[in-house]
N, C-alpha and C positions, 0 to 999 in steps of 0.2 A: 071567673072560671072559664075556662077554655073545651071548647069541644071540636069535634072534626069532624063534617059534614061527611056524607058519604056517598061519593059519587060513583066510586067503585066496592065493591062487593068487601068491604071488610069485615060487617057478620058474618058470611057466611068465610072467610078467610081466618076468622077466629077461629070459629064450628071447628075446619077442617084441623088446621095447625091443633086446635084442642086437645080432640081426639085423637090424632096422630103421635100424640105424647101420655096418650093413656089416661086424660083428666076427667073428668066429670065437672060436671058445671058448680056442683057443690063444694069438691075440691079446690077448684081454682076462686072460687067467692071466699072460702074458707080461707085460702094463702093469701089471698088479695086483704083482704081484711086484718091480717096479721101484718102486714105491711102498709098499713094506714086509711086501705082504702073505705069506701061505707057503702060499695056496689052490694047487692043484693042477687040471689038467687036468678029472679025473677028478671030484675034489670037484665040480668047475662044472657038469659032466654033473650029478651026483646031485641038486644043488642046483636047479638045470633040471627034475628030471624029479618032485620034489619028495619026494624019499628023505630028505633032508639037511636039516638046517638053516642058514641064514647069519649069518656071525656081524655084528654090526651095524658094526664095525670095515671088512669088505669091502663092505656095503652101502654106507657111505659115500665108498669108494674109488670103487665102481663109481658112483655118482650124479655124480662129480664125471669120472669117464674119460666117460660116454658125455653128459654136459652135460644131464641131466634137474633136472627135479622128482622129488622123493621119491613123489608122487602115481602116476608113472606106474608102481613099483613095486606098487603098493596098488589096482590098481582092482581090481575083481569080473570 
């Protein structure tokens, strides 16, 4: 299993893009889950508030649920 360490602000680049597309955290766990994944609520908080790591597998779920660039995960 692969993850990506977080050197730059990618919880809170989630947070942002999230919200910017109208989701709830519940929402997007909810879609995420219907497409394989077995993140949790709760994970998505920690992953937000940057406790957590993600694993590159949900990274790529969520690029494709909220219709970005990989870029807007990655800014500074």
């Amino acid at each position: 299993m692969q993850y990506i360490l977080h050197d730059i602000p990618i919880g809170r680049n989630i947070q942002a893009v999230r919200m910017a597309k109208g989701y709830t955290q519940e929402k997007v766990v909810v879609e995420l889950q219907l497409k394989g994944s077995k993140m949790s609520r709760s994970t998505l908080a920690n992953i937000e508030a940057g406790r957590r790591n993600i694993k590159a597998s949900d990274l790529k779920l969520m690029k494709i649920l909220f219709d970005v660039q990989y870029d807007e995960f990655f800014k500074d």
